[in-house]
C-alpha positions in Angstrom: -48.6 180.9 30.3 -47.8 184.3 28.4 -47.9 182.1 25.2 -51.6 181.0 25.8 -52.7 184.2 26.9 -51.0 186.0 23.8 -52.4 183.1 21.6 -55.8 183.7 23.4 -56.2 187.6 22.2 -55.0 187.1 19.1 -57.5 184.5 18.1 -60.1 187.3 19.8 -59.0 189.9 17.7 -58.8 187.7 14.4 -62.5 186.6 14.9 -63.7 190.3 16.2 -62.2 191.6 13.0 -64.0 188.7 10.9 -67.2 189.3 12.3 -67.0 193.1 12.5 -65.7 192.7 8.6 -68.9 194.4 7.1 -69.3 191.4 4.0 -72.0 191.6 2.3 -71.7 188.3 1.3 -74.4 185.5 3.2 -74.2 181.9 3.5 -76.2 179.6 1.0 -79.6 178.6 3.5 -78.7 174.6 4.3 -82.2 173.0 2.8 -83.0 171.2 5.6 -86.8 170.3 5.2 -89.0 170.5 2.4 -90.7 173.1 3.5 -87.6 175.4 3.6 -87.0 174.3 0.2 -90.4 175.2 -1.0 -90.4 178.9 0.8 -86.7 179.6 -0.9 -88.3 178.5 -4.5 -91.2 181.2 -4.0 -88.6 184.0 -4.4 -90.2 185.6 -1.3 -87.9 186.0 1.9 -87.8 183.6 4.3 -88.5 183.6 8.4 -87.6 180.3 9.8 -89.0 179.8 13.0 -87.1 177.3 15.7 -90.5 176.4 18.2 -91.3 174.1 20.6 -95.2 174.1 20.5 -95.8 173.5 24.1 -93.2 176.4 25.2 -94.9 179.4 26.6 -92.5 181.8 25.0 -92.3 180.1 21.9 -96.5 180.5 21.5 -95.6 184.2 22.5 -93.2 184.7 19.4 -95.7 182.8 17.2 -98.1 185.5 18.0 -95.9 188.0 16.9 -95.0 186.4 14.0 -98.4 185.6 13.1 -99.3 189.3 13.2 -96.6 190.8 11.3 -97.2 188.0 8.7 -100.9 188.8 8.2 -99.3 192.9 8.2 -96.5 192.1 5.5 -97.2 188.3 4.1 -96.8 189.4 0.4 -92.9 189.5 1.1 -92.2 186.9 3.0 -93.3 183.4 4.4 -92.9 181.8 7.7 -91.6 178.1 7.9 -92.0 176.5 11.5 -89.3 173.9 12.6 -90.9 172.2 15.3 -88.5 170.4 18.0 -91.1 167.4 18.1 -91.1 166.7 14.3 -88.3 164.2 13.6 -88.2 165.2 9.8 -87.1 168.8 11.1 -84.3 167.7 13.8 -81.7 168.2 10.7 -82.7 171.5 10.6 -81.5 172.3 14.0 -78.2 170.8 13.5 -77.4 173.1 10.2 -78.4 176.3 11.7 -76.6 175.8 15.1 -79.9 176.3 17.0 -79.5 175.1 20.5 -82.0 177.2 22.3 -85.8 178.5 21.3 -87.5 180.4 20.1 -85.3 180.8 17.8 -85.2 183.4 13.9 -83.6 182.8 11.4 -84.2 185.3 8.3 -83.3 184.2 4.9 -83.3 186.6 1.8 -85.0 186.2 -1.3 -82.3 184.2 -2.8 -81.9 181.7 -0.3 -78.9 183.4 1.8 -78.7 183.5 5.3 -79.7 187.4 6.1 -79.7 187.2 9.7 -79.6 184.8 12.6 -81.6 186.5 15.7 -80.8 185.9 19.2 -82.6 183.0 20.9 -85.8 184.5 22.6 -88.6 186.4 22.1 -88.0 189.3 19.4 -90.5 192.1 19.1 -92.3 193.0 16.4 -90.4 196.2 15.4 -87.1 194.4 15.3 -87.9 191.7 13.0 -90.2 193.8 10.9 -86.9 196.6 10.6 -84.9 193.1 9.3 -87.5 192.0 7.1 -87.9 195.9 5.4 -83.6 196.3 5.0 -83.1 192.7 3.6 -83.7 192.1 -0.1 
């Protein structure tokens, strides 16, 4: 019993420390559609957007999105992953997106820059990402 709780905290520390590490280092994008593929190419960064059309607080994020992208689309594009297109399930998978709506914010080389919480993010917070991500 003392073994598995010792075991326990340890292995919380160990992944605290890794993910409190401050690496400036980000994960190569996964590919997953073509349209992910062609929004990395333009050089510009990267909002992809886990939505299920029909969801009321997915059509609420969209909005926001929408907006910021018609404030700031000359540095970035928005890529929807839609839960009823088939060619897009992949895409799910390889970004561990279980719930939605759901950000994830790529930088202009392709790197993952940030995943956001599942839910609704405002305006500010993903526009603050967008400005202090390269």
């Amino acid at each position: 019993m003392r073994i598995t709780r010792l075991l326990m905290i340890t292995a919380a520390i160990i992944f605290s420390l890794a993910a409190c590490s401050g690496s400036t280092n980000t994960a190569t994008a996964p590919l997953s559609t073509t349209e992910i593929q062609q929004a990395v190419k333009s050089g510009k960064k990267t909002v992809i957007f886990f939505i299920n059309p029909s969801g009321y607080p997915c059509r609420i994020q969209d909005e926001i999105l929408q907006k910021l992208h018609t404030d700031k689309k000359e540095i970035f594009n928005i890529v929807p992953v839609v839960t009823m297109n088939h060619d897009h399930q992949k895409a799910f998978y390889d970004y561990g997106i279980r719930s939605i709506p759901a950000i994830v914010l790529l930088d202009s080389k392709g790197g993952i820059a940030k995943h956001f919480p599942p839910g609704i993010q405002p305006y500010d917070i993903i526009a603050q990402e967008l400005d202090s991500t390269n």
